[in-house]
C-alpha positions in Angstrom: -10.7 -91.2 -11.4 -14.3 -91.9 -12.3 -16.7 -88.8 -13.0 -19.3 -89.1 -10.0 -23.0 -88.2 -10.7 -23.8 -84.8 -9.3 -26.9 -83.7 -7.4 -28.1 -80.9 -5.7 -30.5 -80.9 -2.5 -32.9 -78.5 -0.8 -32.0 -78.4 3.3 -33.2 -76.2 5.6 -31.2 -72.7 5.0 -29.2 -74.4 2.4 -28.8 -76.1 -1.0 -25.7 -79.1 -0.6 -23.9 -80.3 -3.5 -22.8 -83.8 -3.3 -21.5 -86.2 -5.5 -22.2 -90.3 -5.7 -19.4 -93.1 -6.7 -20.4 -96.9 -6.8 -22.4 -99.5 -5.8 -23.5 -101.0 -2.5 -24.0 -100.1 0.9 -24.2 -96.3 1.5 -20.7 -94.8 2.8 -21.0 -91.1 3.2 -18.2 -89.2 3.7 -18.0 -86.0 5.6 -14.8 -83.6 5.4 -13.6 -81.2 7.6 -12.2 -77.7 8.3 -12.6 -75.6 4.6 -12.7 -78.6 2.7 -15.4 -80.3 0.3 -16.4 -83.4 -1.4 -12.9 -83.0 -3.5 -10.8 -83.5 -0.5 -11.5 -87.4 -0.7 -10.5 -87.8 -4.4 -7.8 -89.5 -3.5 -10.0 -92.5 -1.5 -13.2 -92.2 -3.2 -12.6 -94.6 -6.3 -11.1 -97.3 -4.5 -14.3 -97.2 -1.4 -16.3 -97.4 -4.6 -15.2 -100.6 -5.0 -17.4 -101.7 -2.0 -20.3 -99.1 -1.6 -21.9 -96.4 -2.8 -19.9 -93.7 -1.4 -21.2 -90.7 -1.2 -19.5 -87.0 -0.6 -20.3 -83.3 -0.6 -19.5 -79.8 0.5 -21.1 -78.5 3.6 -23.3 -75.9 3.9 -21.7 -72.6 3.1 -18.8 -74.2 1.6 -17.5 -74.6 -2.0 -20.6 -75.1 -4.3 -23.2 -75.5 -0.9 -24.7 -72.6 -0.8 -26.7 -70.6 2.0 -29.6 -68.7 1.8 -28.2 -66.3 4.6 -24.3 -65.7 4.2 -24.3 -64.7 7.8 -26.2 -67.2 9.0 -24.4 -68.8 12.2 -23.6 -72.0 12.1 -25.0 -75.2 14.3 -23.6 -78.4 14.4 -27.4 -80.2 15.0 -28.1 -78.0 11.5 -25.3 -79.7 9.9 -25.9 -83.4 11.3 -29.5 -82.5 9.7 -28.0 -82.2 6.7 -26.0 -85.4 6.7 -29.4 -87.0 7.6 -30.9 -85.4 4.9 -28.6 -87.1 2.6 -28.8 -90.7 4.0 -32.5 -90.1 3.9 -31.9 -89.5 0.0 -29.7 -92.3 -0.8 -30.4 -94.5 1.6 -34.2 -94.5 2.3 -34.3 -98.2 3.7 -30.9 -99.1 5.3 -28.9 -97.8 7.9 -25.8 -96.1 6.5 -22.2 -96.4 7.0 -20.4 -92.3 7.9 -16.4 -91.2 7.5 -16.1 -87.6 9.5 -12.9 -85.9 9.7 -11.8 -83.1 11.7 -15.1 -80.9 12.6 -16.9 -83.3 10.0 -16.6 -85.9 12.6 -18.1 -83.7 15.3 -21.1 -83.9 12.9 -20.9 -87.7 12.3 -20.9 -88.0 16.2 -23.6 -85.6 16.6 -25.9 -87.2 14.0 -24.9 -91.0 15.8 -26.2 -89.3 19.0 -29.5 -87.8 17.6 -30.3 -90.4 15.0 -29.4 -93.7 15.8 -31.2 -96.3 14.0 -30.3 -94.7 10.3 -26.1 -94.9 11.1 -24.5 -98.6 10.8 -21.3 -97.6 12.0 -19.1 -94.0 12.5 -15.9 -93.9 12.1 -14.8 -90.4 13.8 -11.2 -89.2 13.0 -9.9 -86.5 15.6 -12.6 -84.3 16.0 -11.5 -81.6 17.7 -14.2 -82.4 21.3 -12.5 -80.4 23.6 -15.2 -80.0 25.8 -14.6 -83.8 26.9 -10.9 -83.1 28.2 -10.1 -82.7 31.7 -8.2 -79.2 30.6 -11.1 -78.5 28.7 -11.2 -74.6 30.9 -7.5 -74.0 29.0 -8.9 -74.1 25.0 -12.6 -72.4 25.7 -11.0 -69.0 24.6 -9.0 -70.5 21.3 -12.2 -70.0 19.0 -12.9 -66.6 19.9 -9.1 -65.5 20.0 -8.8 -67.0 16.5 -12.2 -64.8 15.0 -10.9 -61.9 17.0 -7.2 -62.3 15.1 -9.0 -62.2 12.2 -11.1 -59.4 12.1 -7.4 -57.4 13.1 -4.9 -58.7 11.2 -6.2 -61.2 8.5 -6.5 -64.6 7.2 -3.2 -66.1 7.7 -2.5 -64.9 11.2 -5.7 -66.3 12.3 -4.9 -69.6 10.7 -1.2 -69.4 12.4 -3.2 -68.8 15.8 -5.5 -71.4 15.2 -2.7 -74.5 14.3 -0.8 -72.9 17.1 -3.5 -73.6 19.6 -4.2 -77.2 18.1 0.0 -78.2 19.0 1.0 -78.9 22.1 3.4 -76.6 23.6 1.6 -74.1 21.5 4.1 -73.8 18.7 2.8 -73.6 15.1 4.3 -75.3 12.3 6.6 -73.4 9.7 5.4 -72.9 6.4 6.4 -74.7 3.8 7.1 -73.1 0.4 4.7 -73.2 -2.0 4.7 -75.8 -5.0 3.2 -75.8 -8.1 0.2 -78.2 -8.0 -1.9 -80.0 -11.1 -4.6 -78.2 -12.2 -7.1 -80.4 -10.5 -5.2 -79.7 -7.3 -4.8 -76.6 -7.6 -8.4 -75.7 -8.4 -9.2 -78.1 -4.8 -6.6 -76.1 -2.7 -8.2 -72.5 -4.5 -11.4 -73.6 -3.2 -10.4 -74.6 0.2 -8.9 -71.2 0.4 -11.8 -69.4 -0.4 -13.6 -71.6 2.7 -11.3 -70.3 5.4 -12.6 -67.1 6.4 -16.4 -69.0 6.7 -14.5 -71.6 8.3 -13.1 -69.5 11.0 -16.1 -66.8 11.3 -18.6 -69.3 11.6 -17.4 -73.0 11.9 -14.6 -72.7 14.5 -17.0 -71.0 16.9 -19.5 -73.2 16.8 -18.4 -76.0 16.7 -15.3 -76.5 19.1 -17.1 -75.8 22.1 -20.0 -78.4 21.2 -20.6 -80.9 24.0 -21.6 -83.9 22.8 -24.0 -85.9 24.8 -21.7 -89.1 26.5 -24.6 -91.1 28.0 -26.0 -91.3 24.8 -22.9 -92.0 22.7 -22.1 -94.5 25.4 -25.3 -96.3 25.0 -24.3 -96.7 21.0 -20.9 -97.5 21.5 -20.5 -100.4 19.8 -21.4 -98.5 16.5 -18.8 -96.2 16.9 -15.1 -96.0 16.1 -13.0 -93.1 17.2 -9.5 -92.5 15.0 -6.4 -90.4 15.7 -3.4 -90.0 13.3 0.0 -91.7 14.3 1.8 -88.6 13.8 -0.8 -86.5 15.8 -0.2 -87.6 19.5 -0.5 -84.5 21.7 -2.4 -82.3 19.3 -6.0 -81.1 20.8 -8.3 -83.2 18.4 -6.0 -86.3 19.0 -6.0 -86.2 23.2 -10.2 -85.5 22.1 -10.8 -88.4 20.3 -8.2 -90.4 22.5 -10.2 -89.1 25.7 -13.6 -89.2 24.3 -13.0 -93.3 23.3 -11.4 -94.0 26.8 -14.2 -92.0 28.7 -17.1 -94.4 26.9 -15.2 -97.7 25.9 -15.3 -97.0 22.5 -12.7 -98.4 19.9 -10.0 -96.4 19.1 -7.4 -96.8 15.8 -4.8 -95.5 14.7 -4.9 -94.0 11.3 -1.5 -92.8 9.0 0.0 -89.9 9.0 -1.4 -87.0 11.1 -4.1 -85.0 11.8 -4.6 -84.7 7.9 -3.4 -88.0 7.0 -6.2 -87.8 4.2 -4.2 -86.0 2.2 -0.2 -86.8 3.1 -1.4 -90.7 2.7 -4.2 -91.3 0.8 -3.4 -94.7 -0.1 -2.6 -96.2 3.2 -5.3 -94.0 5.1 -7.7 -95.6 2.2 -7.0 -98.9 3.4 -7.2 -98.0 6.8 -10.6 -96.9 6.7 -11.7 -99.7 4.7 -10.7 -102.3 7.6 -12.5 -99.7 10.0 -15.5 -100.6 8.4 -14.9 -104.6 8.1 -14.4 -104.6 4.5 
């Protein structure tokens, strides 16, 4: 894997750390639930290939830190952040944006407020519910998942939370743990340390955004909406399904699931490569 140069950059609230891979066109890649600019590893090199891709941790996550802790979370403040970024490394060209999971309800909301600085989006499941016709049935998910926390802990809010993401409502077994590589293993430690910012401040916030459809509609054609194979029925695929059907927008099909990331890096790689006509 080739080391990425490092930066560090003053936002409002907030100082990100991001990393930079590559020549060409500006890619930035935004990643989802607890995870950080590590959690595209696996796809980063090979994008490089092709552009100057770009990742980092969100605000509040991993090595992003806030100035306020407690501060609650906004997904405009975040898409302000990604701006922020394509403002810094790349001043003079509209730029190419990956989000995943709630990441890509920030790369849709910075396509709706700013335009003329995004080529193209490629959106993978982000968890819109607010666009479904049940939309009534998963309002109270968020809160139930914070209020699970506070009573019982970490993991039963995170068994709530994938429980309410699955159709029918049932939650996947755990699997046994397995002894990682120590680059792994210091990825999954930090993702682990995310979750309880992730659900306190990022689940609530975020799910029941309601993303503006006229506008998205009027820049459909530089949008791409994205759902795993393996994912039909789960609430951020029937989103991103919906959302695409509701505004004509593209929609592919991406490997594996909702974090086909990480179960297929190589193929998913390669999918999002085509996504953006390379």
């Amino acid at each position: 894997m080739t080391a990425p140069t490092i930066g560090r950059l003053r936002v409002n609230g907030a100082t990100l750390h991001y990393e930079v891979r590559g020549r060409g066109p500006l890619l930035l890649l935004i990643p989802g639930g607890a995870g950080g600019a590590a959690v595209f590893d696996g796809v980063a090199d090979d994008l490089a290939a092709a552009y100057t891709v770009a990742t980092y941790d969100p605000r509040g996550m991993s090595r992003s830190t806030l100035d306020d802790p407690e501060a609650e979370q906004r997904v405009s403040e975040h898409a302000d952040d990604a701006l922020r970024l394509l403002d810094l490394l790349s001043p003079g060209e509209p730029a190419r944006v990956f989000g995943m999971s709630s990441g890509a309800i920030v790369a849709v909301g910075l396509l709706t407020a700013r335009p003329e600085r995004i080529e193209r989006v490629v959106a993978h499941e982000p968890p819109l519910v607010e666009v479904l016709p049940d939309a009534a049935e998963h309002r109270a998910l968020p809160e139930r998942v914070r209020e699970v926390f506070r009573a019982r802990g970490l993991m039963p809010a995170m068994a709530e939370f994938a429980a309410g993401l699955v159709e029918g409502g049932a939650a996947a077994v755990p699997k046994a743990a397995t002894k990682l590589p120590p680059q792994a293993a210091a990825r999954a430690e930090r993702t682990m340390a995310n979750l309880p910012y992730f659900v306190e401040r990022i689940v609530p916030s975020f799910m029941p955004y309601a993303a503006d459809l006229h506008r998205l509609e009027a820049r459909v054609d530089r949008l791409v909406l994205a759902g795993g194979r393996d994912s039909h029925g789960e609430l951020p695929y029937r989103a991103a399904a919906f959302l695409a059907e509701r505004i004509g927008a593209e929609f592919l099909h991406f490997p594996g699931g909702h974090t086909g990331l990480t179960t297929h890096p190589d193929e998913f790689g390669e999918a999002l490569r085509k996504a953006f006509g390379g």
